[in-house]
N, C-alpha and C positions, 0 to 999 in steps of 0.2 A: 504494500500500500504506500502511495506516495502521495504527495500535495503539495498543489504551487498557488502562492497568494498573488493574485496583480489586482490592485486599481479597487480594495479592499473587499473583492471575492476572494475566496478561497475553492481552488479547484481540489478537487482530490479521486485520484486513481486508484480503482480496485476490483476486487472480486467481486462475483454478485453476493457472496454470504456476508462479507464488508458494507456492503450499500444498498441491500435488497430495500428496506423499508425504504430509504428515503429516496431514491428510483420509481419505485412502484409509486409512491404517492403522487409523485411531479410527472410521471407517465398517466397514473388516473385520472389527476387533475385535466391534462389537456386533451390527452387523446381520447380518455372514455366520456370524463362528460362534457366536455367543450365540442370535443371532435363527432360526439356521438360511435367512435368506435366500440365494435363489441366487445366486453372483456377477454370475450375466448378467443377472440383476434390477438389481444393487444399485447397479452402476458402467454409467454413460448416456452418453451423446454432450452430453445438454443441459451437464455441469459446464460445459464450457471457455465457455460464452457467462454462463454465475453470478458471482456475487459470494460469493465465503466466508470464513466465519469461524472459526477456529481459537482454541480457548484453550489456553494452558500453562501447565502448571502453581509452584510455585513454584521445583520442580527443574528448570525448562526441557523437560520431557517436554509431549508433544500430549495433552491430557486432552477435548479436544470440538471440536466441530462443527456446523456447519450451512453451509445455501447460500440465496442469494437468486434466486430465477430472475429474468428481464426483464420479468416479464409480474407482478410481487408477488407471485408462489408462494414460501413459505419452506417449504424443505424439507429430508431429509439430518439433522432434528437428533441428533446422537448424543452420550453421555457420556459414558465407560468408567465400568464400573461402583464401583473403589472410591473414586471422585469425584463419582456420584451423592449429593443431598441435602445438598450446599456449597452451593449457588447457581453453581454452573458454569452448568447451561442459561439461570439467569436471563438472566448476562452477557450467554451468547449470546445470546438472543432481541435482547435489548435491545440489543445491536449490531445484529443484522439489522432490526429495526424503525426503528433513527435511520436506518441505509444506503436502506431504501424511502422514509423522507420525503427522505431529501436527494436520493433519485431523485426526485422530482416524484409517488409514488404516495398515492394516498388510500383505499388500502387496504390490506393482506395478509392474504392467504387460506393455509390448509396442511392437511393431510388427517393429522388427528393419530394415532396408537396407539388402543385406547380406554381403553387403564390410565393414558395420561398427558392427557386430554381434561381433569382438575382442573387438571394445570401451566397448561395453556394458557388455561383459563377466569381462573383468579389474572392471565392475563397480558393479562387486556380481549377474550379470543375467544368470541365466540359460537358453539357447534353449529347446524349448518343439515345437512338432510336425515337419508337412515337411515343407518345402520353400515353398510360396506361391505370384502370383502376385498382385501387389498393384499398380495403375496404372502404368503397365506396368515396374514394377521392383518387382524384386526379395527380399521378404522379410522373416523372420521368424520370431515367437510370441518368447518373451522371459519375466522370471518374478523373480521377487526379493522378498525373504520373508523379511520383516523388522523386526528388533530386538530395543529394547530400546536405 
């Protein structure tokens, strides 16, 4: 488990037995009941083989997330929303992009929203193929070659 402070968030990197609750919760919050995704969509078997990211806020409250799968898929990113447009997701990505180079990948792929397909372009992702649904939202594959 590791953790990096910027700009008075606190990131911190781990397992999902490390950061199951407060994951789960900032993932319920936006995807089950904002997003109206289904539960049995939203929560997988894949977490516990992830790598996750979890930001807090400056009160010590969970305010975001993501996961790294084994395979370079980053996915899971969520932000509650009156934390949106701080730079919370940046954090996150940028945790989960240092965590795929230090895994040896030279890539990461993630299958973005389509409203948030700008954040991720800002973040060096390219769009590849058409729009596709993903419980019931509109999304696109995009992927980042990594460089040293």
């Amino acid at each position: 488990m590791s953790a990096k402070v910027l700009e008075g968030y606190r990131i911190v990197v781990a397992d999902w037995a490390a950061c199951a609750t407060d994951a789960a919760a900032v993932r319920h919050e936006v995807f089950v009941q904002e997003q109206q995704v289904p539960l049995e969509e939203e929560m997988d078997e894949r977490d516990v083989a992830c790598v996750h990211v979890v930001a807090y806020g400056p009160d010590g409250a969970a305010v975001g997330t993501g996961r790294l799968l084994p395979d370079g898929h980053i996915g899971r990113m969520a932000v509650r929303k009156p934390q949106r447009g701080l730079g919370v997701g940046s954090l996150l990505l940028a945790s989960l992009i240092d965590e795929a180079r230090r895994r040896g990948h030279l890539e990461v792929v993630l299958a973005a929203q389509v409203h948030a397909q700008a954040f991720y372009a800002a973040h060096g992702f390219l769009a590849e193929g058409p729009v596709f649904q993903d419980a019931g939202i509109d999304h696109v594959n995009m992927r980042r070659v990594l460089t040293a």
